[in-house]
N, C-alpha and C positions, 0 to 999 in steps of 0.2 A: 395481415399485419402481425402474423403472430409467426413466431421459431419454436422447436422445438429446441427449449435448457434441459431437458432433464437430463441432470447425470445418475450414474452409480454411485451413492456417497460410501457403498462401503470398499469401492475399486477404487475410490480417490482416495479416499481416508489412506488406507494401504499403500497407494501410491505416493503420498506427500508426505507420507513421515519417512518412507523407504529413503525418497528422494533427500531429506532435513539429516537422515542420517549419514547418508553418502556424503554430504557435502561438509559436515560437520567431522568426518574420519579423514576425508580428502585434506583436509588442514591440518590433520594431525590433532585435535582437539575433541571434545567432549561436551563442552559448554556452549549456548546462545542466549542473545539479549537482543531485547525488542523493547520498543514504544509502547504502550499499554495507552491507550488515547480515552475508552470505555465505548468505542465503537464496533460495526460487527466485525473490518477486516483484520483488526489487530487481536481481537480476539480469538477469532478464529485461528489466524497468524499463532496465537502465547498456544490454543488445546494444542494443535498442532505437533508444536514443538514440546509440548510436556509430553505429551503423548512419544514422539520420537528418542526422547534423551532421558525422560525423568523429571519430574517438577523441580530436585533437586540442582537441576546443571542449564535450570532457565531462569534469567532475571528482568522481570518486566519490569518497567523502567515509565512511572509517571511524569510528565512535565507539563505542567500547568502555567498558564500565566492567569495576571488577577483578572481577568473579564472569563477567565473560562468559567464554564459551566459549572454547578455542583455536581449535578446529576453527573455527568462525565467521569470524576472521580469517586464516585458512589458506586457506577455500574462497572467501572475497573475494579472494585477493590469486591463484587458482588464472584467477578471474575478470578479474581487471586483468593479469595478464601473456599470457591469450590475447589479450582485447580491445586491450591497448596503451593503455586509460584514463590521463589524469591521475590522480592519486589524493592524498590525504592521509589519515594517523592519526592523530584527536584524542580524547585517554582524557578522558571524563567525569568521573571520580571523585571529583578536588577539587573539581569543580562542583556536583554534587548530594549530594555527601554532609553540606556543611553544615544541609542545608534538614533531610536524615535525621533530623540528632542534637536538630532541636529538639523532636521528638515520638518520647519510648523507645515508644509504643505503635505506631508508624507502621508502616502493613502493606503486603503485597507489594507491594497493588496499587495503594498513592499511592507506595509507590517507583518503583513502574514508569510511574505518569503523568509523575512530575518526571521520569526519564529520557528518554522520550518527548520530552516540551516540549523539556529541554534540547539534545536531540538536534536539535531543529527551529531553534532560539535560534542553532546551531551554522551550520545547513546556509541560515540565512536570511542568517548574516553572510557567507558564503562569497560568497553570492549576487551579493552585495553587490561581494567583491574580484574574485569570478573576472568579475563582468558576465554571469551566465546565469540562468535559472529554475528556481526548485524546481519538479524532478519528481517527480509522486507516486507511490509504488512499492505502493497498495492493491489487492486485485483486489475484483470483487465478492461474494464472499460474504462476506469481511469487513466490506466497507462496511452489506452487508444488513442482518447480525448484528451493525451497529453496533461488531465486533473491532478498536476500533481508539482512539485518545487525543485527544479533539477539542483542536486547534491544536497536537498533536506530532504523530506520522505520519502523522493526518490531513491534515495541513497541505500544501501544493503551488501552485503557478501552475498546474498543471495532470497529467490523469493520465491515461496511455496504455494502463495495463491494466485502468484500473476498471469494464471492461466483459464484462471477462472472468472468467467465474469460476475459483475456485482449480484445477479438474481440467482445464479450458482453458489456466492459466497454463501448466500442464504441457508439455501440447500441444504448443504452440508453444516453449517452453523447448526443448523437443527437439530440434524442427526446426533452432534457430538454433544448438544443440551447445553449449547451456548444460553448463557440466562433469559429470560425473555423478556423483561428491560432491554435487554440490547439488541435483541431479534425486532423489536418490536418498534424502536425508536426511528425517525429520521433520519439517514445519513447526513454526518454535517461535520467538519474542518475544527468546528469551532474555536475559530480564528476571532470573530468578531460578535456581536449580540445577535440573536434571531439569524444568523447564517447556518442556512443547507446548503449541501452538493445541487438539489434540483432547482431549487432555487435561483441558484447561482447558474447553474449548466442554462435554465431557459425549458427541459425537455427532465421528463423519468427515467429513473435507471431501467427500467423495463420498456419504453421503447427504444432507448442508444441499445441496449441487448437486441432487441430482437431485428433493429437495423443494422446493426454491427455484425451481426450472424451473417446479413445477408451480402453487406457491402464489401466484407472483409474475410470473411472463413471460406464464402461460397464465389468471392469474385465476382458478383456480380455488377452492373452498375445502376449507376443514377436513377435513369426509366425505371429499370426494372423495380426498385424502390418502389418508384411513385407507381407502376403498374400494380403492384402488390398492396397498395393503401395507404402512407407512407405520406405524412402532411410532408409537403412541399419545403413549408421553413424548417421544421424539424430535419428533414436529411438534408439539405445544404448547411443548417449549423451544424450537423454533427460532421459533414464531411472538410468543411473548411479548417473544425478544431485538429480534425487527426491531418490535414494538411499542416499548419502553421506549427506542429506538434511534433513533425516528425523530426528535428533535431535531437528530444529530448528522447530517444527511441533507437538512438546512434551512437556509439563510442565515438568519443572525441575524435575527429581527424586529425590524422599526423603526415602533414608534406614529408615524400618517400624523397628523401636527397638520396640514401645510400640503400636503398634496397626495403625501405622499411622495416618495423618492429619485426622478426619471425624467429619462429622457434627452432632452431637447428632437427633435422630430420632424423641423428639417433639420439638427441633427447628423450625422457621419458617424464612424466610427474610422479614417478614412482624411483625411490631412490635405492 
């Protein structure tokens, strides 16, 4: 029941800022902006990127609504006074609560889409002022498990951990002296009161890792799963989410009438 995570954090570390910067020149640009939530993947997500560009040319970007957490905006700001980020706080609340009040039946979990979106509606207009790219702060088992709000924090120009999965995030969170408040806390949306990831998923980030290693990196199937240890309900929910999930893991499709979207073949992106 167990995978081998370990990576090299200091071959990643070098690899994901190489990567932040590449994509950051590739635009023609200097600048990024991120969500700062006070969780580990956005954290990780802001060293990252200070680490790539300069704390000066990163702007981490709070948005809170009123049920969120203290501690949340406690261990963000624990986060921006090591690193030296730019930063701003912007409360959601007047924003999505109108959309709230037009359905009394409207449940957690379309509250916590609008929030999502809005949160993205936020970090895109930033984008906009500050002149940088959204960066995405998803890792991969969320993406797997589909965990996440398609065109809210799904949303990104691009993303430096999403290759990593959640007990990786870890890892290297460590490495870079992510605080230990945030190392150390429960994964959680905090979308609503007492809401976790695990919680909510049903199963730990540490078994969807080391099920996910085996159902997905290594190809293997189902049996094999259950041969290897591998509770029964635990890999059928995890394999039904990354079923029902995989839209959000697709670029929109676009009916080809005339040949479809392509890029003529002596184009370049370099001009």
């Amino acid at each position: 029941m167990t995978a081998d995570l370990s990576i090299s954090t200091d071959l990643a570390r070098q690899t994901l800022t190489q990567f932040i910067q590449s994509k950051i020149a590739e635009a023609g640009l200097s600048r990024a902006v991120l969500g700062l939530s006070g969780g580990l993947d956005s954290a990780l997500a802001c060293a990252l990127a200070v680490e790539a560009l300069g704390a000066e040319n990163v702007l981490a970007v709070r948005m809170p609504y009123r049920t969120s957490s203290k501690d949340s905006l406690d261990h963000a700001q624990l986060l921006i006074d090591q690193l030296g980020v730019k930063n701003k706080t912007i409360e959601i609340t007047e924003m999505v609560e109108p959309l709230f009040k037009l359905d009394s039946q409207i449940s957690n979990l379309r509250k916590g889409n609008i929030m999502a979106r809005q949160r993205m509606i936020i970090l895109y207009d930033q984008s906009e002022a500050f002149k940088g790219l959204v960066v995405g702060t998803g890792n991969k088992t969320e993406i797997l498990l589909g965990y996440s709000t398609l065109f809210g924090d799904a949303a990104c120009a691009f993303n430096p951990i999403g290759d990593l999965y959640k007990t990786q995030v870890r890892q290297l969170a460590r490495a870079m002296n992510i605080p230990a408040p945030i190392l150390e806390k429960a994964p959680s949306a905090d979308l609503w009161a007492d809401q976790t990831d695990e919680k909510e998923l049903g199963f730990t980030y540490e078994q969807a890792d080391a099920l996910l290693t085996l159902l997905v990196d290594r190809q293997t199937s189902r049996q094999s799963a259950l041969d290897a240890g591998f509770d029964a309900n635990v890999v059928d929910a995890v394999i039904a989410r990354f079923r029902r999930s995989q839209f959000k893991r697709n670029a929109p499709p676009i009916a080809a009438l005339n040949g479809g979207v392509r890029l003529p073949s002596e184009w370049t992106m370099q001009s």
